[in-house]
C-alpha positions as CSV (number, residue, x, y, z in Angstrom):
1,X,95.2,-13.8,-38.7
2,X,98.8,-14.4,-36.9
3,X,100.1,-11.5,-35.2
4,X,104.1,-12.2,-35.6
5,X,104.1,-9.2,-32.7
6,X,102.7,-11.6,-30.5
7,X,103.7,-14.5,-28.6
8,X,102.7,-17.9,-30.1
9,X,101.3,-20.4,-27.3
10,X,100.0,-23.9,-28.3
11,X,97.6,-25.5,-26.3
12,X,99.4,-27.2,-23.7
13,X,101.2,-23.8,-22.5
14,X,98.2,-21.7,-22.4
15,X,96.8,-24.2,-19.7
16,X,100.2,-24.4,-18.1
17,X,100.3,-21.0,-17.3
18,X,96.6,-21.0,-16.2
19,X,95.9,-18.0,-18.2
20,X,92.8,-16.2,-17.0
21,X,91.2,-16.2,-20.7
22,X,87.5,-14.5,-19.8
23,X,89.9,-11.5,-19.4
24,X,89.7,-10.0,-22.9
25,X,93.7,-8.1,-22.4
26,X,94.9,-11.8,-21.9
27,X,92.9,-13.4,-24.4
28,X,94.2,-11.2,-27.2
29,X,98.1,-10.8,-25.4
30,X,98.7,-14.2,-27.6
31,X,98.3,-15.6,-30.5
32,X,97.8,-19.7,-31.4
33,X,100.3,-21.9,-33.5
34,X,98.8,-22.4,-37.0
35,X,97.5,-25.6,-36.1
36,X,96.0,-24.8,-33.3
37,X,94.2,-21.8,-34.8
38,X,92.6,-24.3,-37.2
39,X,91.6,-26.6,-34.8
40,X,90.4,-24.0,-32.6
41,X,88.5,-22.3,-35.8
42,X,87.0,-25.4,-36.6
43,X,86.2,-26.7,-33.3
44,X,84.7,-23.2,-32.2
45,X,82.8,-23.1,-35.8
46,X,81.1,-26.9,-35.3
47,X,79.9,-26.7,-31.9
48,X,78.6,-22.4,-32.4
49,X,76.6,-23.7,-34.7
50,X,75.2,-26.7,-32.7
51,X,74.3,-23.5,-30.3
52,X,72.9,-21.7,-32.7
53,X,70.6,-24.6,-33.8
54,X,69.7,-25.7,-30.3
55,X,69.3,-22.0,-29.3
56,X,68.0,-19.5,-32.0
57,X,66.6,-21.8,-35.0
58,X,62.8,-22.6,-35.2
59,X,62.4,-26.2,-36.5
60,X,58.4,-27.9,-37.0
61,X,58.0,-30.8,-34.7
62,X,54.7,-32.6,-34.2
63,X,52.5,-29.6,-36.0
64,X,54.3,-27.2,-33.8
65,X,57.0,-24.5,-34.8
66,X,59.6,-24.0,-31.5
67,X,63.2,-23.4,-31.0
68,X,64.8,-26.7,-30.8
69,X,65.5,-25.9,-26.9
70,X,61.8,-25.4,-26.5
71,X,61.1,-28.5,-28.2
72,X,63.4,-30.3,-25.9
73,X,62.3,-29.3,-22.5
74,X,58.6,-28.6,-24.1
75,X,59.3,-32.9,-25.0
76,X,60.3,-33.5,-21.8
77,X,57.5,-32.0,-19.6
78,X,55.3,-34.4,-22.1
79,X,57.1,-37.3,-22.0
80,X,57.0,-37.0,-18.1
81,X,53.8,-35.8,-17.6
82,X,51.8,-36.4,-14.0
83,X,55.5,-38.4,-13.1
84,X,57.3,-34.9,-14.1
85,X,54.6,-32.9,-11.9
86,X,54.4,-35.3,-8.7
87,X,58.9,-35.2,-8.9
88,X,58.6,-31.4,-8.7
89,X,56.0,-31.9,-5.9
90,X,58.8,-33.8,-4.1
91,X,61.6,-31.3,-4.9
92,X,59.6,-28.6,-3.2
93,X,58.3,-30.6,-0.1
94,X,61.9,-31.9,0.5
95,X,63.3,-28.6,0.2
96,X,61.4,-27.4,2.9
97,X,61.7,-30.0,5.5
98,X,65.5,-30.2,4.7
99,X,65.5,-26.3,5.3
100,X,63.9,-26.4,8.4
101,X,66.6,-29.1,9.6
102,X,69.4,-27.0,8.1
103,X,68.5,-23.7,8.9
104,X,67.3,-24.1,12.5
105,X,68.6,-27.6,13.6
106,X,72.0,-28.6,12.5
107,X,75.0,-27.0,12.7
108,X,77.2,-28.2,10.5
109,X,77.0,-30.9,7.2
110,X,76.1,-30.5,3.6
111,X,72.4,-29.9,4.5
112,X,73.0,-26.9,6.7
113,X,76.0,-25.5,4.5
114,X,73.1,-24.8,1.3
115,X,70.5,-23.1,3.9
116,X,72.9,-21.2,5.8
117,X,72.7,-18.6,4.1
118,X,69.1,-18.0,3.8
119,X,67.1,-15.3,5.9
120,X,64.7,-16.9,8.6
121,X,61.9,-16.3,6.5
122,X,63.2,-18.7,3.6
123,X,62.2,-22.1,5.1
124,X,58.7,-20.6,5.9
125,X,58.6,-19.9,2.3
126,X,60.0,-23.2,1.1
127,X,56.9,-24.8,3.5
128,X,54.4,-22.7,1.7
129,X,55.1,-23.9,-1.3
130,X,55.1,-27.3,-0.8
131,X,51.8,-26.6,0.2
132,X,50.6,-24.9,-2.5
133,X,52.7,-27.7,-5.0
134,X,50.7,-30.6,-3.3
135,X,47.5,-29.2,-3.3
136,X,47.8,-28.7,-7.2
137,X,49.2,-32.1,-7.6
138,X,46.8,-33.7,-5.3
139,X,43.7,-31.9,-7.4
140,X,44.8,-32.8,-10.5
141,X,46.7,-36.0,-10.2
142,X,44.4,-37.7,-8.0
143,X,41.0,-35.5,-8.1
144,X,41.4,-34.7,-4.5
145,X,39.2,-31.9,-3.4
146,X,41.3,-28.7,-2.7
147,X,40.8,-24.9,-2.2
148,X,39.8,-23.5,-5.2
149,X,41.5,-20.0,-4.1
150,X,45.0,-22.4,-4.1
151,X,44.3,-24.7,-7.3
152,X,42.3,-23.2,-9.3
153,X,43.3,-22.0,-13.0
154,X,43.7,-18.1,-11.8
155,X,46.3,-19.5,-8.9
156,X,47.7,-22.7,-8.9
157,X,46.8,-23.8,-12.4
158,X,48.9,-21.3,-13.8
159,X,52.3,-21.2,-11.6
160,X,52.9,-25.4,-10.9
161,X,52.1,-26.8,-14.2
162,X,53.0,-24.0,-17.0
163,X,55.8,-22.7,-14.9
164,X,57.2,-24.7,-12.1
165,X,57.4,-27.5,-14.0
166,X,58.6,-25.4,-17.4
167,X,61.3,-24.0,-15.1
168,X,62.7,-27.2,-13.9
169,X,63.0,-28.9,-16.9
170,X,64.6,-25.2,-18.1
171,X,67.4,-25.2,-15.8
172,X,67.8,-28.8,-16.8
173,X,68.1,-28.4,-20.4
174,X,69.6,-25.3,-20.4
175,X,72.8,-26.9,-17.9
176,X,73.3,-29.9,-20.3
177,X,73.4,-27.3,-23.9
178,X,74.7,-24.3,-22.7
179,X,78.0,-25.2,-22.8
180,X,77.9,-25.1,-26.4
181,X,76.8,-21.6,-26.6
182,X,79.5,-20.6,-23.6
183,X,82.6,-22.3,-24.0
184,X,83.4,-21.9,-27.7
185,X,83.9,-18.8,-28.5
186,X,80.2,-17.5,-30.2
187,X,80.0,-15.7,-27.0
188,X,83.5,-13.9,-27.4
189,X,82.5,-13.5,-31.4
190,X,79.2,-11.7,-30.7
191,X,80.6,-9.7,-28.5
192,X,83.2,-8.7,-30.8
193,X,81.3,-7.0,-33.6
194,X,78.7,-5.6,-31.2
195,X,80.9,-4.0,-28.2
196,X,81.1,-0.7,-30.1
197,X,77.2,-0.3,-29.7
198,X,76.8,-2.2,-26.6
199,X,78.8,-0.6,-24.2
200,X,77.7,3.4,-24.8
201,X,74.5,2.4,-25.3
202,X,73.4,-0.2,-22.5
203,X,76.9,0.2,-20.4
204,X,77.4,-3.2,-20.9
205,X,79.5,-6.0,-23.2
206,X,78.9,-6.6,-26.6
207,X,78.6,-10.9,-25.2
208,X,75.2,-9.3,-23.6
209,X,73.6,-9.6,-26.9
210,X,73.7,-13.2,-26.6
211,X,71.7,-13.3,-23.3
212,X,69.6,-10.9,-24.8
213,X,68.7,-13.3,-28.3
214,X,68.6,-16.4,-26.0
215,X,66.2,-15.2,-23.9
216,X,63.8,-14.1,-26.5
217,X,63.8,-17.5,-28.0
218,X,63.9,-19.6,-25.6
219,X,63.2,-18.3,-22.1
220,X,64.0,-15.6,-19.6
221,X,64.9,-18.3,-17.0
222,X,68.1,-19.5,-20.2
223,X,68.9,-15.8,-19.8
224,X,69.2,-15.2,-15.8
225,X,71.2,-18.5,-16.4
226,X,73.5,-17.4,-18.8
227,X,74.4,-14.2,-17.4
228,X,75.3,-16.3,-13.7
229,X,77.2,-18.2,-15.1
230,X,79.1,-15.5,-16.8
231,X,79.0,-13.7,-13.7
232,X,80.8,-16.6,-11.7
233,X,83.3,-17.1,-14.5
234,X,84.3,-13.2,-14.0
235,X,83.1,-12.3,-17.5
236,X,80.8,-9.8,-16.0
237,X,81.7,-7.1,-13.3
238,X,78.5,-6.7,-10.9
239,X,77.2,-4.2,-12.2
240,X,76.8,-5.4,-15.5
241,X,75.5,-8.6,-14.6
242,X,73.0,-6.9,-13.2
243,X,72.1,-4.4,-15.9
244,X,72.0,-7.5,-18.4
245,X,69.8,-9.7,-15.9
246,X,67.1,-7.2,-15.5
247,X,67.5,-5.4,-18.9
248,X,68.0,-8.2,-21.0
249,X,66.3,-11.5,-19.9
250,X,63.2,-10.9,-21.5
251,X,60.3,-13.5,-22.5
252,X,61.0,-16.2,-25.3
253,X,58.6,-15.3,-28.8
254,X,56.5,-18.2,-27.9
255,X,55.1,-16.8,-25.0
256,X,55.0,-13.1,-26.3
257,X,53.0,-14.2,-28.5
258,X,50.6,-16.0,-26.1
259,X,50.2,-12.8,-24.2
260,X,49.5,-11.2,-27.4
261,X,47.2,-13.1,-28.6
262,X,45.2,-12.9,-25.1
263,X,44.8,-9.3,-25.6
264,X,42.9,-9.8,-28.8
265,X,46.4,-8.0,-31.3
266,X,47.3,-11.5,-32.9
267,X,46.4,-10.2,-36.1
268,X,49.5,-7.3,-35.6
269,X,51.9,-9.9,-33.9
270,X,55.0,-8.4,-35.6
271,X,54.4,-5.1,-35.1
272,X,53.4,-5.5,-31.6
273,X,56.1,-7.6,-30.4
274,X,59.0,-5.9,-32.4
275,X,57.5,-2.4,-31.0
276,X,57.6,-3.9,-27.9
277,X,61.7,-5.1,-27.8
278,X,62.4,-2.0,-29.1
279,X,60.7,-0.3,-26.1
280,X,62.6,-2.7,-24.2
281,X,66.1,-2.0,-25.3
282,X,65.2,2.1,-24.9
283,X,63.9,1.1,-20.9
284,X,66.9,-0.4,-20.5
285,X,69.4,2.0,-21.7
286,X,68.4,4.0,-19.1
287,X,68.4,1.7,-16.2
288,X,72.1,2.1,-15.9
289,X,72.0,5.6,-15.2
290,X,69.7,5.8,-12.2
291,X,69.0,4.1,-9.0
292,X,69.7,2.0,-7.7
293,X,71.5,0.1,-10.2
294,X,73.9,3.3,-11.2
295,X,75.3,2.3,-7.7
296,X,76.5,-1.0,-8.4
297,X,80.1,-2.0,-8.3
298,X,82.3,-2.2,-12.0
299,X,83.7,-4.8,-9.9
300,X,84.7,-8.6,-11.0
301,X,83.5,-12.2,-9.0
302,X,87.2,-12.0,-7.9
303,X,87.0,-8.8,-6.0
304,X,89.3,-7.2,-8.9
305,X,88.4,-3.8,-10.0
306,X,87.0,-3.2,-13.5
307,X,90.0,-0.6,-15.2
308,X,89.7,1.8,-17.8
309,X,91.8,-0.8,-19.8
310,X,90.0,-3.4,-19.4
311,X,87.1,-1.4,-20.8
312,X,89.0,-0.6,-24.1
313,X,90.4,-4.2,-24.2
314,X,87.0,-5.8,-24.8
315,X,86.9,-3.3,-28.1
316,X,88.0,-4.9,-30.9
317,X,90.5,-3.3,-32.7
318,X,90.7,-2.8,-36.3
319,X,89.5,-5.5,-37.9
320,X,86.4,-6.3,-35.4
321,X,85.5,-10.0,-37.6
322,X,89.3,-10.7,-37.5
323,X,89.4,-10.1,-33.6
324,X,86.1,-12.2,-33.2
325,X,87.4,-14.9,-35.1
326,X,90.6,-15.0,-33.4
327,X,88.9,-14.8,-29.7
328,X,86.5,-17.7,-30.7
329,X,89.6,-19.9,-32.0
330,X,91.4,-19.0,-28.4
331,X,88.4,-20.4,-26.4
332,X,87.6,-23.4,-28.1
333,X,90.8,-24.7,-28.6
334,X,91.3,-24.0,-24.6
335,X,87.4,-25.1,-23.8
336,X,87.3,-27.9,-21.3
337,X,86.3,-31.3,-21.7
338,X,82.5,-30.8,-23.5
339,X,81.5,-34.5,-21.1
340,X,82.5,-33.0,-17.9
341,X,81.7,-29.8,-18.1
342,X,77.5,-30.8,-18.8
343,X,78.0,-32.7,-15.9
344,X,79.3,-29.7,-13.9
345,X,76.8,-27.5,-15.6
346,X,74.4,-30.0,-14.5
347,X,75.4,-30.0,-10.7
348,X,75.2,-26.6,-10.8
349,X,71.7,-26.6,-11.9
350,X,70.3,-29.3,-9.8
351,X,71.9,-27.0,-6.9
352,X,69.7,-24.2,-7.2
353,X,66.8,-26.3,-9.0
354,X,65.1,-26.7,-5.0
355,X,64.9,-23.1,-4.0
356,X,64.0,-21.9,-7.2
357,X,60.8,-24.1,-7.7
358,X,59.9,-23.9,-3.8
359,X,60.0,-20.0,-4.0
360,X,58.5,-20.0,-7.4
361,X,55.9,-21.5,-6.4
362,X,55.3,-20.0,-2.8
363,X,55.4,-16.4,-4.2
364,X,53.6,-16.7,-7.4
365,X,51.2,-18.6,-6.2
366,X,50.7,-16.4,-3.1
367,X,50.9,-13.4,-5.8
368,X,48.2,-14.6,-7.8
369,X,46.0,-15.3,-4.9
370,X,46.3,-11.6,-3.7
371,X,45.4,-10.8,-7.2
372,X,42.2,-12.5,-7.1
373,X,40.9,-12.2,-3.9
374,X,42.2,-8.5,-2.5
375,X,41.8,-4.8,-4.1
376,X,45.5,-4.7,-4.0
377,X,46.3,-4.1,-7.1
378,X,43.5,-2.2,-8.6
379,X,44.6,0.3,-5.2
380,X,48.0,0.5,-6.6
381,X,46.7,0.7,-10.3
382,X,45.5,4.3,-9.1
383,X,49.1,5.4,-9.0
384,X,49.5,5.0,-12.8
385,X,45.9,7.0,-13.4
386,X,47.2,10.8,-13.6
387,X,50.1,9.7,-15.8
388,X,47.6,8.0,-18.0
389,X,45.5,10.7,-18.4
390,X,48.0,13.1,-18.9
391,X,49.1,11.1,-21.9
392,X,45.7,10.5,-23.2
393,X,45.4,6.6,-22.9
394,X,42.1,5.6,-23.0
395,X,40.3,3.2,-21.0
396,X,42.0,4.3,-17.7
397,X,40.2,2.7,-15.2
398,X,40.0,-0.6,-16.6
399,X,44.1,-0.7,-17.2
400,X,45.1,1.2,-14.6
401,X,45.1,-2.0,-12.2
402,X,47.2,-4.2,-15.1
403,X,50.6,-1.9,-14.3
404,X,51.4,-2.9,-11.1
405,X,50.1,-7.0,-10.7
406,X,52.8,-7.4,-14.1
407,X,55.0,-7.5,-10.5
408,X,53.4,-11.1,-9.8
409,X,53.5,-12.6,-12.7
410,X,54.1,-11.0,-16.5
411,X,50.8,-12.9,-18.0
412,X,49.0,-10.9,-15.5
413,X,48.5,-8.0,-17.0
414,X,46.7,-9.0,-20.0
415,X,44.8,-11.4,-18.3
416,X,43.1,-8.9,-15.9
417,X,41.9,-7.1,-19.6
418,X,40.7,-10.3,-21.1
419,X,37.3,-10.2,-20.4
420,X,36.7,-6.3,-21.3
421,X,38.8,-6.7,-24.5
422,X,35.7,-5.8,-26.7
423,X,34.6,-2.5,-24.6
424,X,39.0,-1.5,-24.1
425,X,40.6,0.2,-27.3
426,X,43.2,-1.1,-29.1
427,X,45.3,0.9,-28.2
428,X,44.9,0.9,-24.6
429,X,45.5,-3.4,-25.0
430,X,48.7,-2.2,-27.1
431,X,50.0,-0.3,-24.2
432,X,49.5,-3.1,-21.7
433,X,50.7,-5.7,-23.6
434,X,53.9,-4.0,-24.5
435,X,54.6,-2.8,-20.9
436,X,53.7,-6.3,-19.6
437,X,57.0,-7.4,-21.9
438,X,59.4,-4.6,-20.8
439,X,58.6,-5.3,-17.1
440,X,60.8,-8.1,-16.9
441,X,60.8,-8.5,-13.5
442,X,58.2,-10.6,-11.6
443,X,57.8,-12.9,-8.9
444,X,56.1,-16.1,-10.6
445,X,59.6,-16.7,-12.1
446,X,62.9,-14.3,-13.2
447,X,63.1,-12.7,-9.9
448,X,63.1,-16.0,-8.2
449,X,65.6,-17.5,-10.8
450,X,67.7,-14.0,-10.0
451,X,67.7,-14.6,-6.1
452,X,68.5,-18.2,-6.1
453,X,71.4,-18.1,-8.9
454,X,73.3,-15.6,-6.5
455,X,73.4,-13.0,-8.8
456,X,74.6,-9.6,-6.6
457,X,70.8,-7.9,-6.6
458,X,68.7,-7.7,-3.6
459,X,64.9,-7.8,-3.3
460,X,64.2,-4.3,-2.6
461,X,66.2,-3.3,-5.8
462,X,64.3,-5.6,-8.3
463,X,60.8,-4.2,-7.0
464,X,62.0,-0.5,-7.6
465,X,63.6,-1.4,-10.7
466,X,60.0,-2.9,-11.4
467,X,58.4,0.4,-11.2
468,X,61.1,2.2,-12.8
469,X,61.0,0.2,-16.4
470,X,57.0,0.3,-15.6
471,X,56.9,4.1,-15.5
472,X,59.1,4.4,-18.1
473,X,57.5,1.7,-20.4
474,X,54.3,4.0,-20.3
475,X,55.4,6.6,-21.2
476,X,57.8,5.7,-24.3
477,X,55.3,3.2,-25.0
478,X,52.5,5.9,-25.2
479,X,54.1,7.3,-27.4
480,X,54.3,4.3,-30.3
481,X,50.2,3.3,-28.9
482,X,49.5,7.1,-31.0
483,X,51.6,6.5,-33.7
484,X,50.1,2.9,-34.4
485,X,46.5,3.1,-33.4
């Protein structure tokens, strides 16, 4: 595996000279001593596959089959309970007092320094959904009479306790393991042996297939994660951070299959749901070649432009398992300390864990109320009607309105269909269902995580890139409704 071409650094020298090693030219500019390679191969071997178990293998616990990261944060939210719920009740009402002192009050101080830079809006939206948090809590935690419009199972009951709650003890989870799956070299492995494909394809690295498998078995919160913190760490240039955010951070299998099964196609799970990631990766491949994301920067975190070079240096050359193998050895005989960085990962989370959860919660709950009590949606569902009739869906009028609320929340779309289910034909259900799961973006959670992990997209761009993958995902997915059903 020794290049004798190459210089040999051991491990002390590679940190003395501070090499920048997410830079794949400098990474594979050197080659390790022979005892460092092993220890590096083994080190980078033990703790990919501790990963790999936590991340990507289903295991049976307590009569239910989960990935092991599902299980954890799925225990957690158990173990916690009402004690979990009324902490992220806190969370939310403290973040919006605190923003309302930071943003409008104080001028200087820790406080102000993490509202700064909101707009003016934020704190308004922080209060709202403390509101909305409390109200819940209240209702259910101490049978408190409440607005039925703000707690109910349509609203309320589906944002706070399924996904407010999920998402908190996400991020937490997620900051103390993924350090195993970033820092030891199954990142720079993957991407390795799948750059070739990856980067004509999707205009992005081959390391995006990792955010793409963790976010289909665990969650699309692990995957906006993931590619952050890539992002921050200058793996990523701009604009492929944001082509693997909103192209590859799709929903976990668990809940795929929830929505699924709500649209009455349990009995064709597999072909439904394999269809439908399929569908996805074909959406996505053209997201990177139109507005607005076609605009974005091939520039790195560190204001240093993305090269031609650097391009061809993230190809492996040759021998693509021998340069995976050799990248992975680099970075996890050069990983930090595994102790301290958790507890950084875990800083980092609990910093964005109060805006995520107080906008979560103010816009999907407000979402879902405009669902349920306004035309809104079955207004804008008209939009989709000549394009549905043109390629011969049935059912129009009773999925038309599903398209565009998949914006609010992702379980939406299906849920609107739920009661028509045995008058709407199978095929129609196919085509919401899969669209609902290429959407990707929606308010109730990933576009919220996206904001608040200070990813470079703005607001206006996710809701046209929305409409984009929805447009598109009807139209390829039309396509596999008449060659199934």
């Amino acid at each position: 595996m020794i290049n004798v071409d190459k210089i040999i650094l051991n491990q002390e020298e590679i940190k003395e000279r501070q090499l920048d090693l997410n830079d794949l030219a400098v990474l594979d500019s050197f080659e390790l001593s022979k005892s460092d390679y092993s220890k590096g191969l083994m080190k980078s071997i033990i703790f990919s596959l501790i990963a790999i178990f936590i991340f990507f293998v289903p295991v049976t616990f307590n009569g239910k089959t989960d990935m092991v990261f599902g299980i954890m944060y799925g225990t957690m939210m158990k173990i916690t309970g009402n004690v979990g719920l009324w902490v992220v009740t806190f969370i939310v009402l403290a973040t919006g007092a605190l923003s309302c002192y930071g943003k409008y009050i104080a001028k200087e101080g820790k406080i102000h320094k993490y509202f700064e830079g909101d707009s003016v809006i934020h704190p308004v939206l922080y209060l709202l959904g403390g509101v909305f948090v409390l109200a819940y809590t209240m209702s259910a935690t101490m049978s408190i009479n409440m607005p039925e419009i703000i707690v109910g199972p349509a609203t309320g009951g589906t944002i706070v306790p399924s996904i407010a709650v999920a998402v908190f003890w996400i991020i937490i989870v997620s900051s103390v393991t993924m350090p195993f799956l970033l820092n030891y070299g199954v990142v720079d492995f993957v991407g390795s042996l799948l750059e070739k494909f990856m980067r004509p394809i999707w205009q992005v690295p081959g390391r995006a297939a990792v955010n793409a498998l963790a976010s289909f078995v665990s969650s699309s919160s692990v995957g906006v994660l993931i590619t952050s913190k890539l992002y921050k760490q200058g793996v990523y240039t701009e604009k492929e951070a944001v082509l693997v955010v909103t192209g590859f951070s799709a929903v976990s299998v668990g809940f795929a299959y929830m929505v699924i099964d709500t649209a009455g196609l349990a009995d064709r799970f597999l072909l439904v749901y394999f269809s439908s990631l399929l569908l996805t990766m074909i959406v996505s491949a053209f997201m990177g070649r139109i507005p607005p994301f076609n605009k974005k920067k091939d520039i790195y975190i560190n204001g240093r432009v993305q090269t031609r070079e650097d391009i061809i240096n993230t190809s492996s050359k040759g021998n693509v398992l021998g340069t995976g193998v050799n990248r992975a050895a680099k970075k996890a005989i050069t990983a930090p300390n595994l102790a301290s960085e958790m507890l950084t990962s875990l800083k980092e989370g609990f910093e964005i864990i109060p805006k995520v959860l107080a906008l979560l919660s103010a816009v999907g709950v407000s979402a879902l109320i405009i669902a349920e009590t306004t035309p809104l949606f079955v207004i804008m569902g008209k939009m989709f009607e000549p394009l549905l009739n043109l390629l011969q869906v049935p059912n129009v009028e009773l999925i038309a309105p599903s398209f565009p609320v998949g914006i609010a929340e992702m379980f939406l779309p299906v849920l609107l269909i739920k009661n028509n289910i045995a008058i709407i034909d199978a095929g129609a259900r196919y085509l919401v269902t899969a669209v609902s799961i290429v959407q990707m973006i929606f308010f109730s959670e990933t576009i919220v995580v996206m904001m608040s992990s200070k990813l470079p997209l703005k607001l206006w761009e996710l809701v046209i890139a929305f409409f984009e993958r929805t447009f598109l995902a009807i139209i390829l997915g039309s396509v596999f409704m008449h060659l199934f059903y």
